[in-house]
C-alpha positions in Angstrom: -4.8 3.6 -27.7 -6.0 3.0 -24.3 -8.5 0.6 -23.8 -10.0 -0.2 -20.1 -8.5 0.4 -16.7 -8.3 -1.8 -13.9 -7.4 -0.4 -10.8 -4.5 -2.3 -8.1 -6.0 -1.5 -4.6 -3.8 -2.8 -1.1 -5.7 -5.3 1.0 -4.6 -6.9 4.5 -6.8 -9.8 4.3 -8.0 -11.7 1.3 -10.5 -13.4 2.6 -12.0 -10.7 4.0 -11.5 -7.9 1.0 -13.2 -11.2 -1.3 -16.1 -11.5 1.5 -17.0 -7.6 1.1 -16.9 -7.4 -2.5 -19.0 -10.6 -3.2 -21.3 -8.7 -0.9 -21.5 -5.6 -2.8 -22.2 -8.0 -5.8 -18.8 -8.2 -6.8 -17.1 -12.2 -7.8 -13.9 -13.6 -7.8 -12.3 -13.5 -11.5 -9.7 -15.2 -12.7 -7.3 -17.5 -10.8 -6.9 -17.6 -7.8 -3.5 -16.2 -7.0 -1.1 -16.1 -3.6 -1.4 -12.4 -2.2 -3.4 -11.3 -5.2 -7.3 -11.2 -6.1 -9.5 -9.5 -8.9 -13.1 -9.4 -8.5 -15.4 -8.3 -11.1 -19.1 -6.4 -11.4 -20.6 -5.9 -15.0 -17.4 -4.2 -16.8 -15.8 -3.6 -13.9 -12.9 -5.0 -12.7 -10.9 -4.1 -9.5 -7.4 -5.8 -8.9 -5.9 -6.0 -4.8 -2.7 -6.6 -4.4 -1.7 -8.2 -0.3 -0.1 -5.6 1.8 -0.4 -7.3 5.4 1.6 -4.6 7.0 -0.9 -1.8 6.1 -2.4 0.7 8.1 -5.8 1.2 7.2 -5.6 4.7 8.8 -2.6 5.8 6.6 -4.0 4.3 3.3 -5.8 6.9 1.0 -6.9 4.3 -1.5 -9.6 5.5 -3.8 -12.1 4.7 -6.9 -14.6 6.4 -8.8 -16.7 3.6 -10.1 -19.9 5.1 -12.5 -23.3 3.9 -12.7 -26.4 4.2 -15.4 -28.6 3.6 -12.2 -27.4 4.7 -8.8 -30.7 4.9 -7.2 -31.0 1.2 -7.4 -27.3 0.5 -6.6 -27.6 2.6 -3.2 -30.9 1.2 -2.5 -29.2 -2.5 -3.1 -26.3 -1.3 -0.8 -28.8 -0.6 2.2 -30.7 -4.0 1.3 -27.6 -6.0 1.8 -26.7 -4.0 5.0 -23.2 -2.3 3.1 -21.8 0.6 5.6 -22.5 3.5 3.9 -19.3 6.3 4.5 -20.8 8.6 7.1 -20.4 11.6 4.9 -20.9 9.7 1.6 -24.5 9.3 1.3 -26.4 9.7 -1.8 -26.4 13.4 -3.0 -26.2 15.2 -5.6 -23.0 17.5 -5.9 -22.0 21.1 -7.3 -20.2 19.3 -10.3 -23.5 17.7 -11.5 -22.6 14.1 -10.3 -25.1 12.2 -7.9 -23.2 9.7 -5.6 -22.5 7.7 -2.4 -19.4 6.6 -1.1 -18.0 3.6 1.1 -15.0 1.9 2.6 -13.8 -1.0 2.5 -11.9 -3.6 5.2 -8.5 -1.5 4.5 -9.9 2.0 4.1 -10.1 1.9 0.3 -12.6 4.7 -0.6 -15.3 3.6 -3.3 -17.3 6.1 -4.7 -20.2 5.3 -7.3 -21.7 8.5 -9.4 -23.9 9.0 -12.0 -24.2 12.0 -14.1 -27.0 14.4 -13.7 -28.4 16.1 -16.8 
């Protein structure tokens, strides 16, 4: 039986990749590891793994993260001055999700969506 998923995301720079998530509200869980960090939001939990040779052009990381209130999440995004993805804005889409999307230091796409009923 499957239970919870945490997904393994490449990262350059740990300090950095650790700086943006504690911004988006994100903390440091667990040890801290050599070349490894988790961070952690309510349930969430998102594992990095260091890849210094990466090109953040070439990497196609991504993460559909869902929400009970995205209105507030986006609006605490802008508060804390998070770089929205230029075409990832909150919207509303065909398949009845309302989301916003954003990258991180090594091009890992996060997208946050919430069901629309």
């Amino acid at each position: 039986m499957l239970t919870d998923i945490n997904p393994k995301l490449p990262m350059r720079d740990k300090a950095a990749t650790k700086h943006f998530y504690i911004k988006l509200g994100f903390q440091q869980f667990g040890n801290d590891y050599d070349g490894y960090l988790m961070v952690q939001k309510d349930n969430i939990q998102i594992h990095f793994f260091e890849f210094a040779a990466l090109d953040p052009k070439e990497n196609y990381g991504q993460v559909y993260i869902r929400t009970d209130d995205i209105d507030m999440l986006y609006q605490t995004m802008l508060d804390n001055q998070v770089g929205i993805h230029p075409a990832g804005h909150l919207q509303t889409k065909p398949w009845r999700q309302k989301e916003f999307s954003l990258l991180d230091p090594d091009n890992n796409l996060l997208t946050f969506g919430q069901s629309v009923e």
